[in-house]
C-alpha positions as CSV (number, residue, x, y, z in Angstrom):
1,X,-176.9,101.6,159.4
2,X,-175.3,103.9,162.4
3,X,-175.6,102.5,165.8
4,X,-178.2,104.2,167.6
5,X,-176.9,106.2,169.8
6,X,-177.1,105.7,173.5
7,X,-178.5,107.9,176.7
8,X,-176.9,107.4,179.7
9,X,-178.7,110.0,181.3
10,X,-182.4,109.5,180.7
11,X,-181.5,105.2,181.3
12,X,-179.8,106.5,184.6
13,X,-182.8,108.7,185.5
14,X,-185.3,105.7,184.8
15,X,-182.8,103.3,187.5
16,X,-183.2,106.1,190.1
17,X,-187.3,106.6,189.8
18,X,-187.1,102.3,189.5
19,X,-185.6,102.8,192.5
20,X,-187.5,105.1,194.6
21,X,-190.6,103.3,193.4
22,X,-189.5,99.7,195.0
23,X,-188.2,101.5,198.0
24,X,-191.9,103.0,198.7
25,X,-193.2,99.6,197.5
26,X,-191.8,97.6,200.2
27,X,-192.8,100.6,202.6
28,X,-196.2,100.2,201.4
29,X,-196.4,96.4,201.4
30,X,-194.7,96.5,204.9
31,X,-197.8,98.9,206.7
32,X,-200.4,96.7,205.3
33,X,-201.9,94.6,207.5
34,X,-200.4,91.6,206.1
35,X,-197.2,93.1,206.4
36,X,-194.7,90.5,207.0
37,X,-196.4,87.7,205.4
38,X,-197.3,89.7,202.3
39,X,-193.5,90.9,202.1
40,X,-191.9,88.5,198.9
41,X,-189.8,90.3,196.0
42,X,-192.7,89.3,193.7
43,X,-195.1,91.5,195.5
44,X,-193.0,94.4,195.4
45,X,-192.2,94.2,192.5
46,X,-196.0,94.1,191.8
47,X,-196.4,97.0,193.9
48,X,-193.6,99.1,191.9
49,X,-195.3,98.1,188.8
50,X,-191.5,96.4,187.8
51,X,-190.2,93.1,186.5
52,X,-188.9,91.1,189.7
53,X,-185.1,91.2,187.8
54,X,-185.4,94.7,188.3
55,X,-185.7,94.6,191.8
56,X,-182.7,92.2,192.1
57,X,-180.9,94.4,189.5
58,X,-181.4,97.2,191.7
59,X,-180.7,96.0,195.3
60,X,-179.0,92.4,194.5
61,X,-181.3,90.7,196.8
62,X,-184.3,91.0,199.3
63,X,-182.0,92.1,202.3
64,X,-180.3,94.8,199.9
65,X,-183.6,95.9,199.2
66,X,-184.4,95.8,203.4
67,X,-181.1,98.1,203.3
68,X,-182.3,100.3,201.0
69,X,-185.8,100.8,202.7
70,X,-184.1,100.8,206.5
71,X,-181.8,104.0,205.5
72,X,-184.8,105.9,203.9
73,X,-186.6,104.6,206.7
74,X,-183.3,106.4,208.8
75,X,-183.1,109.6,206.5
76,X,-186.9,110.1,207.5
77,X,-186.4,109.3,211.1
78,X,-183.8,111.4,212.3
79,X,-181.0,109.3,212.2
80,X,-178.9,111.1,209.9
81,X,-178.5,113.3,213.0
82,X,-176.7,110.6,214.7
83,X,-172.7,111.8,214.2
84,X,-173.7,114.8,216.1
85,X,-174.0,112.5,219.3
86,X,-170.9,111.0,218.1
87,X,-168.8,114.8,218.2
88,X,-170.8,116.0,221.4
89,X,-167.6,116.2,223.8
90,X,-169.3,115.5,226.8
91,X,-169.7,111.4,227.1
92,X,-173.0,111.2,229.0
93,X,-174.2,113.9,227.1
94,X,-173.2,112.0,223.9
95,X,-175.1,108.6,225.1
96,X,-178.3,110.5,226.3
97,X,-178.3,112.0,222.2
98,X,-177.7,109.0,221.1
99,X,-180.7,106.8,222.9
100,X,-182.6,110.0,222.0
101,X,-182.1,110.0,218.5
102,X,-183.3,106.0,218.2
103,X,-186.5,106.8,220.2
104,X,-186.8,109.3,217.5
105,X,-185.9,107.1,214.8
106,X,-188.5,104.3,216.2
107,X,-191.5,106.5,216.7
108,X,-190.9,107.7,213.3
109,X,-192.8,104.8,211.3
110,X,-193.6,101.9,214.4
111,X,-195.5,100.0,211.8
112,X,-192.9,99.1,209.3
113,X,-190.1,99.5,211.6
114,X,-191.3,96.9,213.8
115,X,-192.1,95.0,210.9
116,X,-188.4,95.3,209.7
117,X,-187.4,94.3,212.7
118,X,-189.6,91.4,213.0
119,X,-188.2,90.4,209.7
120,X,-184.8,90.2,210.6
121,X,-185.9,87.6,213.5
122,X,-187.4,85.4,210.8
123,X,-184.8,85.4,208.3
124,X,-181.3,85.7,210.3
125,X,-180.2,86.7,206.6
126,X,-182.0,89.5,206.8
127,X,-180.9,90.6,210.3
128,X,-177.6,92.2,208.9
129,X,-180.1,94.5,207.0
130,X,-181.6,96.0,210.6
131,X,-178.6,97.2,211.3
132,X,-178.5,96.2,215.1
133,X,-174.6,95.8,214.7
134,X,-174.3,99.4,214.1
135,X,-176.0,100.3,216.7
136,X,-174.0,98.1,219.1
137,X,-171.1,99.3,217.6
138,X,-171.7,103.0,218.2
139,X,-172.8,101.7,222.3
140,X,-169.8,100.5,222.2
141,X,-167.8,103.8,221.0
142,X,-169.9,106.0,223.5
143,X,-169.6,103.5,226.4
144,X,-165.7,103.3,225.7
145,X,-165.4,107.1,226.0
146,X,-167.5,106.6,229.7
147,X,-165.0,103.5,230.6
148,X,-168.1,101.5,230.9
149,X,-167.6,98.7,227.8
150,X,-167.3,95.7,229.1
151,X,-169.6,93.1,226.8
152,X,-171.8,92.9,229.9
153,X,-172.8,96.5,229.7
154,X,-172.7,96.5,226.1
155,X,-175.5,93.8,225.9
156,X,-177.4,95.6,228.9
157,X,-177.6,99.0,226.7
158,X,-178.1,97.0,223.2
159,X,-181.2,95.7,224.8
160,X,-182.4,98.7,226.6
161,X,-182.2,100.6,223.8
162,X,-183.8,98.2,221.1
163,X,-186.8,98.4,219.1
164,X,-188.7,95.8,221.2
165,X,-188.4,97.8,224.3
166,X,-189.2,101.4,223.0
167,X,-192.6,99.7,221.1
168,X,-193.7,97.8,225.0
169,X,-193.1,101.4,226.6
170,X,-195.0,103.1,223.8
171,X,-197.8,100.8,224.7
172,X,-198.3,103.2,227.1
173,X,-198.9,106.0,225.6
174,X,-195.8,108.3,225.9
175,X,-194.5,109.6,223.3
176,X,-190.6,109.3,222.3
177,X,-189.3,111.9,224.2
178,X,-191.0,110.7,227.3
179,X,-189.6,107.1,226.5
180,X,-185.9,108.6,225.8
181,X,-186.1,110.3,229.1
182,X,-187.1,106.8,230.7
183,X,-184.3,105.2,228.9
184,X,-181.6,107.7,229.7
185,X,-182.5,107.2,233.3
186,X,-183.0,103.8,233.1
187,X,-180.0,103.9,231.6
188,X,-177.2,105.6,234.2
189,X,-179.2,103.4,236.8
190,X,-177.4,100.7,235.3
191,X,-174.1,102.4,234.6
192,X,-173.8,104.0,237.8
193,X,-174.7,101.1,239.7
């Protein structure tokens, strides 16, 4: 008897909609009210309509599968617009992009971002999968090119500029361009102070 032969292409195909399908299951599980609580491997799995080995086959674990959802989640929000901040060769215009571009980013899904973010507080092995580090490195990148990175000014802007703060100013009912204006100016405040 020949061995049957094998298709890379349709398996591959079947990985990649496997994929997609976790990725919008852990979206969906993540807006329900239940949200954080509800938020296990099994249940997305459940969700996705996939064994639970598949899900660890396909993101190694439940912060790879945070990963995955946080840079869809980015994709969506904007964020992929981020290296333009990074080439803009005015420094304070650079910063004001950049605090712009992660008010955009947080109004772009405030449910399940905050409930990624609130994740990461409960499970510090998850808090690698927020990316926070990122953003504190990139802080640091633009403050360098303004002379202002001490630690100090570093931890002001990380905080500033965090989820935490945009969702208590959107309380208020301004939207995120209204918030990255109070930011920005918020912002020099502190650096030119």
């Amino acid at each position: 008897m020949a061995p049957r032969s094998y298709k890379l292409g349709r398996r591959q195909a079947t990985s990649g909609e496997n994929r997609r399908r976790i990725v919008a299951a852990a979206r969906r599980l993540l807006a329900q009210p239940r949200g954080v609580s509800a938020f296990t491997v099994d249940a997305v799995a459940r969700q996705a309509g996939v064994a639970r080995m598949t899900v660890y086959y396909q993101f190694g674990s439940k912060a790879g599968l945070i990963e995955a959802l946080f840079d869809e989640l980015a994709g969506k929000g904007g964020l992929d617009r981020l290296p333009l901040a990074f080439r803009q060769p005015d420094p304070r215009q650079a910063l004001e992009d950049f605090i712009s571009a992660f008010c955009k980013f947080w109004a772009s899904d405030k449910v399940v971002i905050g409930r990624l973010q609130a994740l990461a507080v409960i499970d510090p092995a998850l808090a690698q999968a927020s990316r926070e580090s990122r953003r504190r490195q990139g802080l640091s990148v633009l403050l360098g090119r303004l002379g202002k990175d001490s630690p100090e000014v570093i931890d002001l802007l990380q905080a500033l500029t965090c989820y935490q703060v945009f969702a208590v100013l959107a309380q208020g009912k301004r939207d995120s361009q209204a918030i990255a204006r109070l930011l920005i100016r918020t912002a020099w405040l502190t650096l030119d102070a």
